[in-house]
C-alpha positions as CSV (number, residue, x, y, z in Angstrom):
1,X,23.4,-10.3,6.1
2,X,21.9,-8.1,3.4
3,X,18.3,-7.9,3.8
4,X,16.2,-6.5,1.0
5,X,12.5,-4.5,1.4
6,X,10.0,-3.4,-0.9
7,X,7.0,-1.8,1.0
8,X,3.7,-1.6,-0.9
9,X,2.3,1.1,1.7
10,X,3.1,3.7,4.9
11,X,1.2,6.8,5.4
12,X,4.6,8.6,6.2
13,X,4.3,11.9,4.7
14,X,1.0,12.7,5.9
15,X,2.3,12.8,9.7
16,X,5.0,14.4,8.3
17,X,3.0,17.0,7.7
18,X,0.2,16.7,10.6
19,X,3.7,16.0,13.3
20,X,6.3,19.0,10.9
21,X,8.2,16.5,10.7
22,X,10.9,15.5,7.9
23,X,11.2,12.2,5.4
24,X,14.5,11.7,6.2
25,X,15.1,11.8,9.8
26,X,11.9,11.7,12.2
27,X,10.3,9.8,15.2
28,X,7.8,8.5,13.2
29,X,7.5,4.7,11.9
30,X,9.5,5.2,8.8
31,X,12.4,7.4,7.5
32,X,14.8,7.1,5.3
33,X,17.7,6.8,7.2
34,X,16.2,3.8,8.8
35,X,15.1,2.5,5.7
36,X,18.6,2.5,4.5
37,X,19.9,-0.4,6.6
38,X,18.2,-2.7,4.3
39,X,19.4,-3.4,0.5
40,X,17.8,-2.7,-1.3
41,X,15.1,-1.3,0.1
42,X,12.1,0.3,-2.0
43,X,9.2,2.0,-1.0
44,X,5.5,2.8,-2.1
45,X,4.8,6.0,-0.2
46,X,0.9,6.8,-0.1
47,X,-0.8,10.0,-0.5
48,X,-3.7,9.7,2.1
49,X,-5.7,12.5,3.9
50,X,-8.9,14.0,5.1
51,X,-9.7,17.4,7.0
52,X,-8.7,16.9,10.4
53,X,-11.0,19.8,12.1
54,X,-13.1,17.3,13.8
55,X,-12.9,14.1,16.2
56,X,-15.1,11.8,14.1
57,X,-15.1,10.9,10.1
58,X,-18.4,12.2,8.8
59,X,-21.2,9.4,7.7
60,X,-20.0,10.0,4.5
61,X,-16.7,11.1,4.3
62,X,-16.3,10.6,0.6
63,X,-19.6,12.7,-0.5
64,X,-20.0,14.7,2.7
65,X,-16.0,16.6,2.9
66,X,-16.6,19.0,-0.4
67,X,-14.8,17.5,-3.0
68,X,-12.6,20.9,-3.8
69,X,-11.3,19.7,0.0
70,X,-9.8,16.6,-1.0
71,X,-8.5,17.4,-3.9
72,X,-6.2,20.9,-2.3
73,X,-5.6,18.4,0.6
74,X,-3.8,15.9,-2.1
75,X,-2.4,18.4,-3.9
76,X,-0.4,19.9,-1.4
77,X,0.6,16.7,-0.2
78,X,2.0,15.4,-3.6
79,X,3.9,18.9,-3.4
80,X,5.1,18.3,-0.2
81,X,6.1,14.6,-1.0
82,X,7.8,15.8,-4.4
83,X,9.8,18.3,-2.8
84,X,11.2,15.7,0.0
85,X,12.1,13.6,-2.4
86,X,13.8,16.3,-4.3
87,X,15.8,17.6,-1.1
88,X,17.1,14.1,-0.4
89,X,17.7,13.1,-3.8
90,X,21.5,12.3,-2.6
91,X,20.2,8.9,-1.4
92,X,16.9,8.6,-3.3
93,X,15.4,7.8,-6.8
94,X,11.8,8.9,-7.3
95,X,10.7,6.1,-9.6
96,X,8.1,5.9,-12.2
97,X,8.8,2.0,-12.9
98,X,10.4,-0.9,-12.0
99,X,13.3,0.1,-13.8
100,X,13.9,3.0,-12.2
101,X,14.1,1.1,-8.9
102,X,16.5,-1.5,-10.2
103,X,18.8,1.4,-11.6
104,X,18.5,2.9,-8.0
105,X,19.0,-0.3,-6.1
106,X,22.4,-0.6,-8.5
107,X,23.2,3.2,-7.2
108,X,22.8,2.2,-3.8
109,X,19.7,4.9,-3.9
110,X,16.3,4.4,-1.9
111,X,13.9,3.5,-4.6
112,X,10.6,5.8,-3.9
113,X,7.2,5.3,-5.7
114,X,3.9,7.6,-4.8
115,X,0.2,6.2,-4.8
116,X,-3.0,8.0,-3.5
117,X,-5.2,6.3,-1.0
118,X,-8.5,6.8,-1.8
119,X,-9.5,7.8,-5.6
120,X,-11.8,10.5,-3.8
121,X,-8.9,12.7,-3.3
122,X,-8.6,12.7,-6.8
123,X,-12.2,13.5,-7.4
124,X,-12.9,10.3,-8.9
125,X,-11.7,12.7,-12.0
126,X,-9.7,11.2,-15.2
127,X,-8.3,14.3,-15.7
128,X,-7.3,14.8,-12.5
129,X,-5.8,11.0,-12.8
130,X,-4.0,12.2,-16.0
131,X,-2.2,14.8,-13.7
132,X,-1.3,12.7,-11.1
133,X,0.5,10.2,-13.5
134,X,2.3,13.0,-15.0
135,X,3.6,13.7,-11.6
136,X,4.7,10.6,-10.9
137,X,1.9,8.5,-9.0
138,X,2.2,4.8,-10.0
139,X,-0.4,2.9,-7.5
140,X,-4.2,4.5,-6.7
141,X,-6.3,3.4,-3.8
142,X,-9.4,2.8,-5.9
143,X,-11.1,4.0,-1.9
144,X,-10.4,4.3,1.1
145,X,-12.6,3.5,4.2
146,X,-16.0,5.2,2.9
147,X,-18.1,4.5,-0.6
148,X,-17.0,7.1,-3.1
149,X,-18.3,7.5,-6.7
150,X,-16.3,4.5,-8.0
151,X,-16.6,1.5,-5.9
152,X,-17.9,0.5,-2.7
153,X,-15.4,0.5,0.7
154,X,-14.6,-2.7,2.9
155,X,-15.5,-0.6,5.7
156,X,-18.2,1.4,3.4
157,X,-22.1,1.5,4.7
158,X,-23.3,0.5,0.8
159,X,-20.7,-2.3,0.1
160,X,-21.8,-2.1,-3.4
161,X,-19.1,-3.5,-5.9
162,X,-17.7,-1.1,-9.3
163,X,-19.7,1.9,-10.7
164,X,-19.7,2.7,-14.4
165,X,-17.4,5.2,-13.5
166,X,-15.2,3.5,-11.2
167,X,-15.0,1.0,-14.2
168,X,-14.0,3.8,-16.7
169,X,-11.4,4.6,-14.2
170,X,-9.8,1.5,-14.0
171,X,-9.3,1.2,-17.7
172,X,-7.5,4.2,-17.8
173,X,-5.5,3.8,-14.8
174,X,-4.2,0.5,-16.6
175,X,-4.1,2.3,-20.2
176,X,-1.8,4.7,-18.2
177,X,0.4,2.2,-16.7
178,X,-0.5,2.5,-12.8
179,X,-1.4,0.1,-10.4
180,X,-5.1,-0.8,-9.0
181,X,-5.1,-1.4,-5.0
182,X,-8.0,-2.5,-3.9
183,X,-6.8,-3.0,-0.6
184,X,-10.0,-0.5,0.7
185,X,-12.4,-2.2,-1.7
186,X,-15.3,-4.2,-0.8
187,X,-15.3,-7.6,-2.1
188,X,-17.9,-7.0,-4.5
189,X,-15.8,-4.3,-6.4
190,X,-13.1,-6.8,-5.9
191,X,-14.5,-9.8,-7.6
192,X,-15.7,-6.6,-10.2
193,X,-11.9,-5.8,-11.3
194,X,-11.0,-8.7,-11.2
195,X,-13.5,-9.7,-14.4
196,X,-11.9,-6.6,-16.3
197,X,-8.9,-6.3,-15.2
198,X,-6.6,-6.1,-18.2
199,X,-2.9,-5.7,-15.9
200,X,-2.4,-7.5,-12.4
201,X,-3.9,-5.9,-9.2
202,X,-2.9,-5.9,-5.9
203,X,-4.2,-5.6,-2.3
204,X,-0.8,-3.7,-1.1
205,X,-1.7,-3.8,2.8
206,X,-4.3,-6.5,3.4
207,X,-4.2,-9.9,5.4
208,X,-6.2,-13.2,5.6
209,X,-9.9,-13.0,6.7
210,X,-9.3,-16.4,7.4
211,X,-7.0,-15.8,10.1
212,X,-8.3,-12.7,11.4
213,X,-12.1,-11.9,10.3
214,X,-11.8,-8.1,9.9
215,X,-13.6,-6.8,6.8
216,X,-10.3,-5.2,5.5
217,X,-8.6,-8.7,5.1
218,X,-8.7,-11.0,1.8
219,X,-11.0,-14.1,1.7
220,X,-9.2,-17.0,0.4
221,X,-10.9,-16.7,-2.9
222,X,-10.0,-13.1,-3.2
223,X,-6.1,-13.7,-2.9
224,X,-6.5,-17.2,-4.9
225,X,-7.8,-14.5,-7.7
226,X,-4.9,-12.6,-7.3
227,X,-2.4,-15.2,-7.6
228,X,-4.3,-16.4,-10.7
229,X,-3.8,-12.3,-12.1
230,X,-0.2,-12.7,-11.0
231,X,-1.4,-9.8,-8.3
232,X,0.2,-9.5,-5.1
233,X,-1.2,-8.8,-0.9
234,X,0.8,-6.7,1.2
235,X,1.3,-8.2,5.1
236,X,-0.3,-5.2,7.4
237,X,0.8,-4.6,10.4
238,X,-2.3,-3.6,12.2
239,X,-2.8,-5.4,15.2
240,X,-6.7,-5.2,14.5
241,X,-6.0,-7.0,11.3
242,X,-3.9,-9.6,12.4
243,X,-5.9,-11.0,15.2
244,X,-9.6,-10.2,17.1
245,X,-7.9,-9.3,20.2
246,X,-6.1,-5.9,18.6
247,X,-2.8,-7.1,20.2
248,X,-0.2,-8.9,17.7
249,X,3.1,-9.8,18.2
250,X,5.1,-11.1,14.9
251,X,4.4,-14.4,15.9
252,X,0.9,-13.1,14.3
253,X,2.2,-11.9,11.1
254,X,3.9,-15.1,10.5
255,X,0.3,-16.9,10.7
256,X,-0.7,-15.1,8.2
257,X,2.1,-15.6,5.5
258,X,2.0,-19.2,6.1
259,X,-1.5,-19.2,5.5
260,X,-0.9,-17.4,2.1
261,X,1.8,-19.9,1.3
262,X,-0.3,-22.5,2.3
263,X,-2.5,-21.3,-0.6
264,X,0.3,-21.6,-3.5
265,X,0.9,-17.6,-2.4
266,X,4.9,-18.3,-2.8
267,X,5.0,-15.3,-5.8
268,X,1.7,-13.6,-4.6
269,X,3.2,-12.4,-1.0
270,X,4.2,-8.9,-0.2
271,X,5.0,-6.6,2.6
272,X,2.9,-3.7,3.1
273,X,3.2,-2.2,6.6
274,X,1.2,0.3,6.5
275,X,3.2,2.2,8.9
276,X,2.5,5.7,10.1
277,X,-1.1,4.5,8.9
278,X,-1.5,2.6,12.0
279,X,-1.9,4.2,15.6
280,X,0.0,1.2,17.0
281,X,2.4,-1.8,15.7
282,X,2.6,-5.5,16.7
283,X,5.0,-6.4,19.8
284,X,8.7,-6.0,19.1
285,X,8.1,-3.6,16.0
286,X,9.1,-0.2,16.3
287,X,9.1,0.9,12.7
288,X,10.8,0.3,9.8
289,X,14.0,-0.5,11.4
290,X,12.4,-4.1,12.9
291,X,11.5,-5.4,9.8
292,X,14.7,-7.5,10.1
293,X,13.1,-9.0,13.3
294,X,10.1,-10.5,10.7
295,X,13.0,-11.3,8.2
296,X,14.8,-13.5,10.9
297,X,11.6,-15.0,12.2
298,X,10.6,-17.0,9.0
299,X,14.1,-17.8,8.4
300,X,13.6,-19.8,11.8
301,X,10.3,-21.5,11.0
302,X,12.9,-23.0,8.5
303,X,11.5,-20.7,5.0
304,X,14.1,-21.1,2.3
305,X,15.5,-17.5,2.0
306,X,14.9,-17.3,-1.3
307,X,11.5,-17.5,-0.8
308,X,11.8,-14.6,2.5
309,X,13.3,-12.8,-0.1
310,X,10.5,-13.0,-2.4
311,X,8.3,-12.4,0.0
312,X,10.7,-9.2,1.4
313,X,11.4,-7.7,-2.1
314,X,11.3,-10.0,-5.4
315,X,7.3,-10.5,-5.7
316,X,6.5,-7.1,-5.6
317,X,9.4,-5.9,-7.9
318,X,7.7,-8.6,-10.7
319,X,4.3,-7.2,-10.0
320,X,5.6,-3.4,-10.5
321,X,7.3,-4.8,-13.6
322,X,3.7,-6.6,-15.4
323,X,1.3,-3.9,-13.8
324,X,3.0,-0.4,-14.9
């Protein structure tokens, strides 16, 4: 059986750099050998970082880590990323758009897009947006877990919603033609895209508060918007998001797509792992190469496979397609 993937998030590359390890082969949660056993099988690589000379994030890591920091700390990632994609450009297409990832799906290729999680490694700078586009980033992390100078975090201490600037920096991200996750926002700067949004957004590796109450998950309302902007919400794999105990077992991540289903959420679901982001996966998932096991599992609770299949690959493919 041929089972398709399309990942809206793993951290891979930046414990491929912290571990010296490579993209294509590693002991990590994701590689691309493993990747290949599904087709097609596309995936949103995220830029993230932080300096990791201490034990502890600061109060503030978005204002207090100088932004000059960040910004080298991105920089050489993108390199690094860019030139792993280059050396295994034998089995993968670095995509810009949808198209690209249906021309390498039809070349049997790995389809490979680039965001940056957390706009503060960008300096909350257009220009520095304009450069990042030109090399080939496609989704931004409007924040990651702190406040920066654009929006308030889910995890942040101000939860205040969109700045001016944050709101300056959505309109060009969509004039552009990349992709708003707000997967890190707090609600407020949610319900504050949403009202100027101009493209779909997405929430590429969040799960149901309702399920699990962790201030990283969607409210019902929240994902009811998305499906109303034709946006999309990535399943997570974090045990800590799927239920209060911290221990998850698929059985977990199944409650929480039926309970986006449940919701009209049939075009609105999306994986989004965030492996390699996450210290630990749910019970019975090693990496990547389990994602069949989740697959196989709603094809049990009786889910027509052309809805799995949505779920797996189809809905984020048409939300790539309307949002760059």
């Amino acid at each position: 059986m041929s089972i398709p993937v399309f990942d809206a998030h793993c951290d891979t590359i930046c414990e491929v750099v912290r571990q010296k390890e490579r993209l294509r082969c590693n002991r990590l949660h994701a590689d691309l050998e493993r990747g290949r056993k599904f087709e097609p099988y596309a995936q949103i690589f995220a830029i993230f970082d932080r300096p990791w000379d201490s034990d502890q994030y600061p109060a503030d890591y978005a204002r207090d880590w100088p932004e000059k920091v960040l910004t080298k700390l991105c920089d050489e990632l993108l390199a690094r990323l860019l030139d792993e994609f280059y050396v295994n450009r034998d089995i993968l297409v670095h995509c810009r758009c949808a198209g690209d990832a249906k021309l390498a799906a039809d070349g049997g290729k790995i389809a490979a897009f680039i965001a940056i999680e957390g706009a503060e490694l960008l300096g909350c700078d257009l220009e520095a947006l304009r450069r990042a586009y030109a090399n080939g980033v496609r989704y931004v992390n409007l924040c990651w877990n702190y406040d920066n100078a654009l929006c308030g975090a889910a995890n942040g201490a101000g939860a205040y919603g969109l700045t001016e600037k944050g709101a300056r920096f959505v309109a060009e991200m969509q004039d552009l033609g990349m992709a708003v996750d707000l997967s890190h926002a707090s609600e407020r700067a949610f319900w504050d895209v949403a009202e100027i949004t101009k493209r779909p957004i997405m929430a590429g590796h969040s799960n149901s508060k309702a399920i699990c109450d962790n201030p990283r998950n969607l409210t019902d309302e929240q994902f009811l918007a998305l499906i109303e902007l034709g946006g999309v919400a990535g399943l997570n794999l974090c045990p800590n998001f799927l239920n209060e105990s911290g221990e998850a077992g698929i059985e977990d991540i199944i409650r929480h797509a039926e309970h986006f289903l449940s919701l009209g959420g049939e075009r609105s679901l999306c994986l989004g792992g965030d492996l390699d982001g996450i210290d630990t996966a749910p019970k019975g998932i090693k990496g990547i190469q389990d994602y069949d096991k989740i697959y196989e599992a709603m094809l049990r609770r009786n889910y027509p496979e052309s809805l799995v299949r949505d779920i797996f690959y189809n809905n984020l493919m048409r939300f790539s397609e309307a949002a760059l």
